[in-house]
C-alpha positions in Angstrom: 221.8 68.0 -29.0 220.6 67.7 -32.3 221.4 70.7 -35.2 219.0 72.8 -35.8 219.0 71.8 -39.7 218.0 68.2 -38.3 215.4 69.3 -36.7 213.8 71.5 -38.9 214.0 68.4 -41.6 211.8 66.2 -39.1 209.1 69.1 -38.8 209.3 69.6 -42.4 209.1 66.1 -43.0 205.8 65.8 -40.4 204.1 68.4 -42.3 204.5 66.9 -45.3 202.8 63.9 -43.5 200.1 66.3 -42.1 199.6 68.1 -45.2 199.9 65.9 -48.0 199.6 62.8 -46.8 196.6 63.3 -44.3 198.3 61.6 -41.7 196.6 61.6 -38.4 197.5 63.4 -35.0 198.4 60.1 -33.8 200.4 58.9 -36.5 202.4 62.5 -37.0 203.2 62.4 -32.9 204.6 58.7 -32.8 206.6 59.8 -35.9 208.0 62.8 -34.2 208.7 60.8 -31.0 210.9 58.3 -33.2 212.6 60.6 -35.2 214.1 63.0 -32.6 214.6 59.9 -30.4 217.0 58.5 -33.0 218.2 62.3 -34.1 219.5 62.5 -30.0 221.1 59.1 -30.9 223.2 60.3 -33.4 224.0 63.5 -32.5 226.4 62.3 -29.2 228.2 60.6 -31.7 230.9 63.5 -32.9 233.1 61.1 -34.8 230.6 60.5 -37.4 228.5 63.8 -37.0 231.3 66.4 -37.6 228.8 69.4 -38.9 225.3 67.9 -38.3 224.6 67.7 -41.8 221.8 64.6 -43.1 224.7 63.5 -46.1 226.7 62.3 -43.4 224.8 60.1 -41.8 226.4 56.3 -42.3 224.3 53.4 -42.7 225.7 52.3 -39.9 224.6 54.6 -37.7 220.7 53.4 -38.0 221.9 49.9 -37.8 223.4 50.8 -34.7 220.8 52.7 -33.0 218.5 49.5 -34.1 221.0 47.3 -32.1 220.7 50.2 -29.1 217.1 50.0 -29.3 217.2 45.7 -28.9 220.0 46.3 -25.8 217.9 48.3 -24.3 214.7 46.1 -23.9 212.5 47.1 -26.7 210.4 44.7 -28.8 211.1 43.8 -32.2 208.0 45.2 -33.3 208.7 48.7 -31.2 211.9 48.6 -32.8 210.7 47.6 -36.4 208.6 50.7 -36.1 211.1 53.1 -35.1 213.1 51.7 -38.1 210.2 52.3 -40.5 209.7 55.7 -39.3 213.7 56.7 -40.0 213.4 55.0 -43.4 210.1 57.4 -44.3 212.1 59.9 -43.0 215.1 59.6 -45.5 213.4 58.3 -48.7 211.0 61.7 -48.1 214.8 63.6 -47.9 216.1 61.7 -51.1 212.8 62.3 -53.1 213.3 66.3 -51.9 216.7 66.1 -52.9 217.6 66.9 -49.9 220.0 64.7 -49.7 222.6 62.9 -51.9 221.7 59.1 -50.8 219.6 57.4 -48.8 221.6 55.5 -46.3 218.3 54.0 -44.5 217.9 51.8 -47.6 220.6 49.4 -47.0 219.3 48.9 -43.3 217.1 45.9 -43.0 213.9 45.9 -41.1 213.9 43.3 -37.6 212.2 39.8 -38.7 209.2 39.8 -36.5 207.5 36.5 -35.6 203.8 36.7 -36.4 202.1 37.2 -33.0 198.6 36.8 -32.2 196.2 38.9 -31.1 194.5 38.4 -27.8 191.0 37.8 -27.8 188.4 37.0 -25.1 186.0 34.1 -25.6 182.4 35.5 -25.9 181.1 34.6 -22.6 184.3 36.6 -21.6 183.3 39.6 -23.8 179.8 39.4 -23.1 180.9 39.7 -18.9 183.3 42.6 -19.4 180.9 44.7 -21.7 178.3 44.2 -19.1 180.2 44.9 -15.9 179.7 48.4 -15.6 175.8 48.8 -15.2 176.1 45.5 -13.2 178.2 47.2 -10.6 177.3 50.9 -10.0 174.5 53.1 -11.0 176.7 56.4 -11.6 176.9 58.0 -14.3 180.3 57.3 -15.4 179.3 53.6 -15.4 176.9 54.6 -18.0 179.3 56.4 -20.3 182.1 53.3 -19.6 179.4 50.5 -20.6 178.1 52.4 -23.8 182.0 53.2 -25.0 182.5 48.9 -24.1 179.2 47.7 -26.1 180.0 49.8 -29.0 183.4 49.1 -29.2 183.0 45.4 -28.9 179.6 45.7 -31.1 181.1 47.7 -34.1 185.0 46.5 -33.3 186.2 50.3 -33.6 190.1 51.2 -33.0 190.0 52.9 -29.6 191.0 56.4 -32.0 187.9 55.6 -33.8 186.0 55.4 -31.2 186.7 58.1 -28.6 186.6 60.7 -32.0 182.6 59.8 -32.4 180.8 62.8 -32.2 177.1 63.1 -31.6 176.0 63.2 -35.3 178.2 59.7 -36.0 175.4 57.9 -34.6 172.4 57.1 -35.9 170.2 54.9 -34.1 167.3 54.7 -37.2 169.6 52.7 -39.0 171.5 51.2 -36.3 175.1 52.6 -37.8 178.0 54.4 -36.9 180.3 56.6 -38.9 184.0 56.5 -38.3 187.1 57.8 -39.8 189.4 55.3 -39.9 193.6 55.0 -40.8 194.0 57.8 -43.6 191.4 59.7 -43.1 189.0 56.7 -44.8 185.4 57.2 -43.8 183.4 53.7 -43.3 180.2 53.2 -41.7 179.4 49.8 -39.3 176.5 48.8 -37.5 175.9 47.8 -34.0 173.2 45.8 -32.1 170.5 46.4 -29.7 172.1 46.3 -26.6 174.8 48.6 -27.8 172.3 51.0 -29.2 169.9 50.9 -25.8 172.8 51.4 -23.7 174.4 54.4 -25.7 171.1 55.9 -25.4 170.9 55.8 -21.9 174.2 57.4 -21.6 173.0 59.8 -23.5 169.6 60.6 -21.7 171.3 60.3 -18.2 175.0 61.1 -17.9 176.3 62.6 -20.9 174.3 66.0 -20.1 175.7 66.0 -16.5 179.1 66.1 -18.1 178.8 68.5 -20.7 176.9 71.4 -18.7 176.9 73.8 -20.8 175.4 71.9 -23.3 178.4 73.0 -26.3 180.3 69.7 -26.9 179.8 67.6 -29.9 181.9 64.9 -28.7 179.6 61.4 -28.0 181.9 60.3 -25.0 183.0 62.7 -22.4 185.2 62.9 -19.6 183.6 63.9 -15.6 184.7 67.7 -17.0 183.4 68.2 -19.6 186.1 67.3 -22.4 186.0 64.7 -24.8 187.5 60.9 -24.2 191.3 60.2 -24.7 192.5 57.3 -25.7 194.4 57.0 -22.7 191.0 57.8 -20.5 189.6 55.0 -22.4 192.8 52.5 -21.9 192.2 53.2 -18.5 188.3 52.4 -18.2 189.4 48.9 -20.2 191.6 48.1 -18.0 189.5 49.0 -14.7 186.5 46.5 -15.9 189.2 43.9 -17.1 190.6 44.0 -13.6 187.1 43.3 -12.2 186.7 40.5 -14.2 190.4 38.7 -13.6 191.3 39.7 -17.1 194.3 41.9 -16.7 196.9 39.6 -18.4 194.4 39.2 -21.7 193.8 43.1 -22.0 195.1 45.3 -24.3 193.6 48.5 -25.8 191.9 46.7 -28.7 191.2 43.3 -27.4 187.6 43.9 -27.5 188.3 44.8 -31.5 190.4 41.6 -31.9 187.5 39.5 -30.3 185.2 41.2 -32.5 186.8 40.3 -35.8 187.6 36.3 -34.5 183.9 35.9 -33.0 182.3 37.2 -36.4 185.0 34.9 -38.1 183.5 31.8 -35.7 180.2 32.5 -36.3 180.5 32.2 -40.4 181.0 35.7 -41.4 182.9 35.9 -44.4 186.6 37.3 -44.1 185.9 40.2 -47.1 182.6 41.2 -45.0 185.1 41.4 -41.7 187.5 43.1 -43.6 184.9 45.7 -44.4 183.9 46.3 -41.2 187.4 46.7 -39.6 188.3 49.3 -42.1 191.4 47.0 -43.3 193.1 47.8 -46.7 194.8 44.5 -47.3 193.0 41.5 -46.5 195.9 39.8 -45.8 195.5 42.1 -42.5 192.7 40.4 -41.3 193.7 37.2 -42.7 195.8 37.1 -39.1 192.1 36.2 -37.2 191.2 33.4 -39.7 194.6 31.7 -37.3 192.5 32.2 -34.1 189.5 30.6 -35.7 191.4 27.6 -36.4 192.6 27.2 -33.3 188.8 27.4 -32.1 188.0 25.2 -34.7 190.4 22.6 -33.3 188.7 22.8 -29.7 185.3 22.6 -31.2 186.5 19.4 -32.7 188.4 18.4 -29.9 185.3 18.5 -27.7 182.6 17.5 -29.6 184.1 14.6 -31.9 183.1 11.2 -30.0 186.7 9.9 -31.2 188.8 12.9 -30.5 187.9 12.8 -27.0 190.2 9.6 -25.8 193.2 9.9 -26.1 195.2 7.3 -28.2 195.8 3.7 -27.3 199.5 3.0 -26.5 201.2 0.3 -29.1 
């Protein structure tokens, strides 16, 4: 079991995050979840924690629990997270002085491959967006195929998206406002069909949810409270299911596809970057890899050349 002092040094650290940082809910829980994952970790170890002091802890010890982590099945990206997280953690203790040296400094990060997004091809967006009107009438099939346009129409982060509240649309104008990663505001637009189908969740089903008429939330659960992201994974997943797209989904494929089909059709990448809400470009630069490979295909199939293969010498 962790000491107390270590404990109270991750909460004090995730209210620093909270307070001065303006780190989301989110953010601050996967933080917590990492820290007093690791803090378990090297607690059991006596031989190196003798008093359960933060000076103690050996370099060692993190590049251990990273080598624990990669045993154990995780991902170097999973792993590479929990890693970041620890080294936050310390450098926020050093910069405190609250402790002598920071030990997480001389622990390097896991080399990650760079790994593509998936995307759907737009005839394969176009069916999943569409699927829910197509196969019931209920109400909740209304809500799930305005919360599937929009997200694939303005290519919000699934956070983004079940936050909306009512006043985060305007359908004059044709935008939404979001808060995106660090409490950045942007505004994006969306189309027709999102906006007419939005609507009719919102003439039809989205009272029957909220009965007594006090919730400012946009998208509602069957009770009454607002979307999780996990109610949304879950919705995703359903309609990808339908649609024999189970292996392709993941919570923001439909904001990957977005990105690479605006990329394809000859949007600029600073005017994608912009409407993703990315800080680096070099973020988004990731999709302009997807569009070469479609670019390839394009070629592939349309050059008169390119379709025969070579002649043997």
């Amino acid at each position: 079991m962790p000491s107390t002092l270590i404990l109270d040094r991750v909460e004090q650290f995730l209210d620093y995050l909270s307070v001065e940082r303006g780190s989301s809910t989110n953010t601050i829980s996967s933080y917590r979840t990492d820290l007093l994952q690791f803090a378990v970790y090297f607690s059991r170890d006596v031989d190196e924690i003798t008093t359960g002091t933060l000076d103690e802890i050996r370099p060692k010890v993190i590049a251990e629990f990273a080598v624990n982590l990669r045993n154990n099945g995780l991902k170097p990206k999973s792993t590479s997270r929990k890693i970041a997280a620890i080294r936050s953690f310390f450098a926020y203790l050093h910069n405190e002085g609250l402790i002598s040296k920071d030990p997480s400094q001389e622990v390097p990060l896991p080399k990650l491959g760079k790994s593509l997004p998936n995307i759907l091809t737009i005839e394969q967006a176009r069916n999943l967006v569409t699927t829910p009107l197509k196969t019931s009438s209920s109400h909740s099939a209304a809500r799930d195929e305005a919360m599937l346009q929009l997200s694939y129409a303005s290519g919000l982060r699934v956070t983004e998206l079940v936050s909306l509240n009512l006043e985060n649309i305007d359908f004059k104008s044709q935008r939404v406002r979001c808060m995106g990663k660090g409490q950045k505001e942007r505004i994006v637009p969306f189309h027709n069909q999102a906006s007419e189908r939005i609507q009719l969740y919102l003439d039809t089903a989205r009272p029957i949810f909220d009965k007594n008429g006090s919730s400012e939330a946009l998208f509602l659960n069957q009770r009454g409270g607002q979307i999780t992201r996990q109610g949304f994974w879950a919705i995703l997943k359903k309609y990808a299911e339908t649609n024999g797209l189970s292996n392709a989904i993941t919570p923001h494929t439909l904001r990957h596809s977005f990105a690479t089909h605006l990329l394809q059709g000859g949007a600029p990448l600073r005017h994608v970057q912009e409407l993703l809400g990315h800080a680096s470009i070099s973020t988004t630069q990731i999709y302009t890899h997807l569009t070469k490979d479609f670019l390839r295909e394009e070629y592939e199939t349309a050059h008169p050349r390119a379709r025969f293969p070579p002649k043997p010498n």
